[in-house]
mmCIF file of the C-alpha atoms, coordinates in Angstrom:
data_MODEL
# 
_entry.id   MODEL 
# 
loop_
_atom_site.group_PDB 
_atom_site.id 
_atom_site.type_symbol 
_atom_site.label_atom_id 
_atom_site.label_alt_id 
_atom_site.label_comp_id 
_atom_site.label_asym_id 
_atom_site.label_entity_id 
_atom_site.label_seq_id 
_atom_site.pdbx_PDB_ins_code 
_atom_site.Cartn_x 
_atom_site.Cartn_y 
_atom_site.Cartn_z 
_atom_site.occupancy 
_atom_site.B_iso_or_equiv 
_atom_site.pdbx_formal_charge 
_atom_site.auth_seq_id 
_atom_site.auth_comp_id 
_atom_site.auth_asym_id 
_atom_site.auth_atom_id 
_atom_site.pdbx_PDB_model_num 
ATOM 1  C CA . UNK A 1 1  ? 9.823   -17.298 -9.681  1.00 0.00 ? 1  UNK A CA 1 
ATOM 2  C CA . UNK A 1 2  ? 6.407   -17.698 -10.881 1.00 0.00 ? 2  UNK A CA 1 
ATOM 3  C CA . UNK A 1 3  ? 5.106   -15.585 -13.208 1.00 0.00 ? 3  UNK A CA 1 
ATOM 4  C CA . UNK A 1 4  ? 1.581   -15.462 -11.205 1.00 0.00 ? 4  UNK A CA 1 
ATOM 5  C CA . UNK A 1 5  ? 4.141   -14.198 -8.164  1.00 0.00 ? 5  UNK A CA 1 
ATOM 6  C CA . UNK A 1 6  ? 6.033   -11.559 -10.401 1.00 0.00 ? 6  UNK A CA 1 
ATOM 7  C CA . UNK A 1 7  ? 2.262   -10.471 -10.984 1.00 0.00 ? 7  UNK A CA 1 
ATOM 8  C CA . UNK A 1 8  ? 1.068   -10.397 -7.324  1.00 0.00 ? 8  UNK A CA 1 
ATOM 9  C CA . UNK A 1 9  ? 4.606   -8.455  -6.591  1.00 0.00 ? 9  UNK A CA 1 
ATOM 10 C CA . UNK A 1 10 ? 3.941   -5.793  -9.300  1.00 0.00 ? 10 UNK A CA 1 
ATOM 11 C CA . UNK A 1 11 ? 0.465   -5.137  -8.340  1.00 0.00 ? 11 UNK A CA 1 
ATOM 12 C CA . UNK A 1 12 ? 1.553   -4.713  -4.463  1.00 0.00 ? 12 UNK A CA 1 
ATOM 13 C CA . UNK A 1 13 ? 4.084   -2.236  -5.870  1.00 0.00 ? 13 UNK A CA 1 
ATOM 14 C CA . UNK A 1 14 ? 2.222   -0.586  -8.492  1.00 0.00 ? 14 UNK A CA 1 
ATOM 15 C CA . UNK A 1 15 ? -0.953  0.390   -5.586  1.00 0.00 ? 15 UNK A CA 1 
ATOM 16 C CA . UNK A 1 16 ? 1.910   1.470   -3.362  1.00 0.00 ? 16 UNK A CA 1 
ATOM 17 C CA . UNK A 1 17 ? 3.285   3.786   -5.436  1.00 0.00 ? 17 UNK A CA 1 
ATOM 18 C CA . UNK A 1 18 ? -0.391  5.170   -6.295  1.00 0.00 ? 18 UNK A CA 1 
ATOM 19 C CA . UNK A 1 19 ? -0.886  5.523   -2.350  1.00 0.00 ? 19 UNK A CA 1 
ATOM 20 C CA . UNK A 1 20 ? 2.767   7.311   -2.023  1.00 0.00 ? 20 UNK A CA 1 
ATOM 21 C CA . UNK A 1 21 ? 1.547   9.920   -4.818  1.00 0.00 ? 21 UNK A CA 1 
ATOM 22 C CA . UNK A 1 22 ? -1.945  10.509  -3.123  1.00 0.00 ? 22 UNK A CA 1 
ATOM 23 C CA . UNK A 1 23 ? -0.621  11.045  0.018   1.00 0.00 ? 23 UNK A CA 1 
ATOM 24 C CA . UNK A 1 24 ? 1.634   13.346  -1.620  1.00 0.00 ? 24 UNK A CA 1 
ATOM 25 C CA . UNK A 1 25 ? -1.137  15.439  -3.095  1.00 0.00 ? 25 UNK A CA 1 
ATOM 26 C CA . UNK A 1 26 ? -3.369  15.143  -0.103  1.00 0.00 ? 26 UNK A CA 1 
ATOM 27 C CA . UNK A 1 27 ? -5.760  12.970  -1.386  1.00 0.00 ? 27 UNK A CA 1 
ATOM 28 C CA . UNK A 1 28 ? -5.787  11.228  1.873   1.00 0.00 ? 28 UNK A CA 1 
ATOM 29 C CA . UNK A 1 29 ? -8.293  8.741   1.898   1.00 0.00 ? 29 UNK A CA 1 
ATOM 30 C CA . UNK A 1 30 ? -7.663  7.836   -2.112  1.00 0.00 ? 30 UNK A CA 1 
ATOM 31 C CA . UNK A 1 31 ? -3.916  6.631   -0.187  1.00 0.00 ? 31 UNK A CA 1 
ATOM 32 C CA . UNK A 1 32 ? -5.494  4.691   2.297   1.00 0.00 ? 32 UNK A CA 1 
ATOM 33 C CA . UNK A 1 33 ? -7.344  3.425   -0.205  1.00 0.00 ? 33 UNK A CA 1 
ATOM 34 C CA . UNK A 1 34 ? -4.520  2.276   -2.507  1.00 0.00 ? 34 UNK A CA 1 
ATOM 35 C CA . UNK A 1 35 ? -2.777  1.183   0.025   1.00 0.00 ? 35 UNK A CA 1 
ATOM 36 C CA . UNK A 1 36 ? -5.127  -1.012  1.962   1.00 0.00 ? 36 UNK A CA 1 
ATOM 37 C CA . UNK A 1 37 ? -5.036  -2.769  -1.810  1.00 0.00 ? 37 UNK A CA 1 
ATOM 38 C CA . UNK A 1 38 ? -1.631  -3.190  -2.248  1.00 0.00 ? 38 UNK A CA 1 
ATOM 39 C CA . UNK A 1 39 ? -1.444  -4.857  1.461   1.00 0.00 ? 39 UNK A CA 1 
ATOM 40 C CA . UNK A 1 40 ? -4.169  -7.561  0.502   1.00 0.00 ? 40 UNK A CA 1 
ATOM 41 C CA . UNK A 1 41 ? -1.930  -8.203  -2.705  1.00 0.00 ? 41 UNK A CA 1 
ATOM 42 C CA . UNK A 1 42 ? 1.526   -8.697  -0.501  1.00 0.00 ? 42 UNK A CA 1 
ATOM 43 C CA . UNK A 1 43 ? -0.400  -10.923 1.674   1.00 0.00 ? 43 UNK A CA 1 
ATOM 44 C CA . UNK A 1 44 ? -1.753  -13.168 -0.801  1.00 0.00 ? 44 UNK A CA 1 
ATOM 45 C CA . UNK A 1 45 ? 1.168   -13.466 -2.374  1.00 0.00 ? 45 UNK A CA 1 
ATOM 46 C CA . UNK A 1 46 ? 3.393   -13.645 0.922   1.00 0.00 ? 46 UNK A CA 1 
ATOM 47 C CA . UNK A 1 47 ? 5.630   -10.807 0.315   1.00 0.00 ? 47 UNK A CA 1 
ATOM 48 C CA . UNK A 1 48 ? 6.376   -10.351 4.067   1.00 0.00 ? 48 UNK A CA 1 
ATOM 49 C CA . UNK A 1 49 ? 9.398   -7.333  3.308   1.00 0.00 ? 49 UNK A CA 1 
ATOM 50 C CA . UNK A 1 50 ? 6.574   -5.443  1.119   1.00 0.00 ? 50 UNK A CA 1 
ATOM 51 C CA . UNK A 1 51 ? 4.309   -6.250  3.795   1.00 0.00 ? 51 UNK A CA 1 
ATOM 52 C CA . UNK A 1 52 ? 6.162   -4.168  6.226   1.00 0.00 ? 52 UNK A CA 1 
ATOM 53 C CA . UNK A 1 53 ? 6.969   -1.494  4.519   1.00 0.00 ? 53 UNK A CA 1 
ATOM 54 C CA . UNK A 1 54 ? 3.115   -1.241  3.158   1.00 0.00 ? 54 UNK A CA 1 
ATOM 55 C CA . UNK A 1 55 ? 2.122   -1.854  6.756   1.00 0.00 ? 55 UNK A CA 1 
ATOM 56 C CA . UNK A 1 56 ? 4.624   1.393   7.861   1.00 0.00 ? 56 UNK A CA 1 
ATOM 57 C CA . UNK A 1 57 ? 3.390   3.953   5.065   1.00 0.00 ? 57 UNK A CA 1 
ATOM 58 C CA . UNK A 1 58 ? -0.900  2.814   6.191   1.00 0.00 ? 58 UNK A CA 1 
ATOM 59 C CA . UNK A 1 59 ? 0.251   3.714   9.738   1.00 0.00 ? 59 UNK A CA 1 
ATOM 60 C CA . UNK A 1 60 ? 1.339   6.938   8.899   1.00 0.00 ? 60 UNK A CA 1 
ATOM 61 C CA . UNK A 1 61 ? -1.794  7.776   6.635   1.00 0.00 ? 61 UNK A CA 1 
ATOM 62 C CA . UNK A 1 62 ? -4.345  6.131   9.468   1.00 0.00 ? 62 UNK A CA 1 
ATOM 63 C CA . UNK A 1 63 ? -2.207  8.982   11.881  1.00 0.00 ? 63 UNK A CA 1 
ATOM 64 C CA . UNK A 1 64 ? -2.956  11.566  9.090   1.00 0.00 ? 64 UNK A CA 1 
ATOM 65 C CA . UNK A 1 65 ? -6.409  10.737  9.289   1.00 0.00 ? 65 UNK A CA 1 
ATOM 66 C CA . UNK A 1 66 ? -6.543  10.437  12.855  1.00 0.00 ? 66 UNK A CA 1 
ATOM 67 C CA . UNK A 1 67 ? -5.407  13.885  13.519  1.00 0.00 ? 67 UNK A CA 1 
ATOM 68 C CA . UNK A 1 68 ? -7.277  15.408  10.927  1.00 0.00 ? 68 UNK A CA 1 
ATOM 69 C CA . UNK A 1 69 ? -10.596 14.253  12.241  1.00 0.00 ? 69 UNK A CA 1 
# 
């Protein structure tokens, strides 16, 4: 592994985890947010497992959002 990949693959994680606590707080849009950014960095580094479960947790805040507004 690359150490440019290792880097891609901890800042995918690192604005996941920031999305999972925003949600958590209900700082909804701050999630979205976070996790919007975390999806561009598993796509550019094609991390198609972190994709997926990135993808999953953004359809549940877009829902949040959704019925909210």
């Amino acid at each position: 592994m690359s150490v440019e990949f290792k880097h891609i693959k901890g800042e995918a994680t690192a604005f996941k985890g920031l999305g999972y606590c925003e949600e958590k707080v209900g700082n909804i849009f701050e999630a979205m947010d976070h996790l919007e950014k975390a999806l561009d960095k598993a796509i550019e580094g094609s991390l198609q497992n972190l994709q997926k479960e990135i993808s999953i947790d953004l359809v549940r805040v877009y829902q949040i959002i959704a019925l909210k507004y």
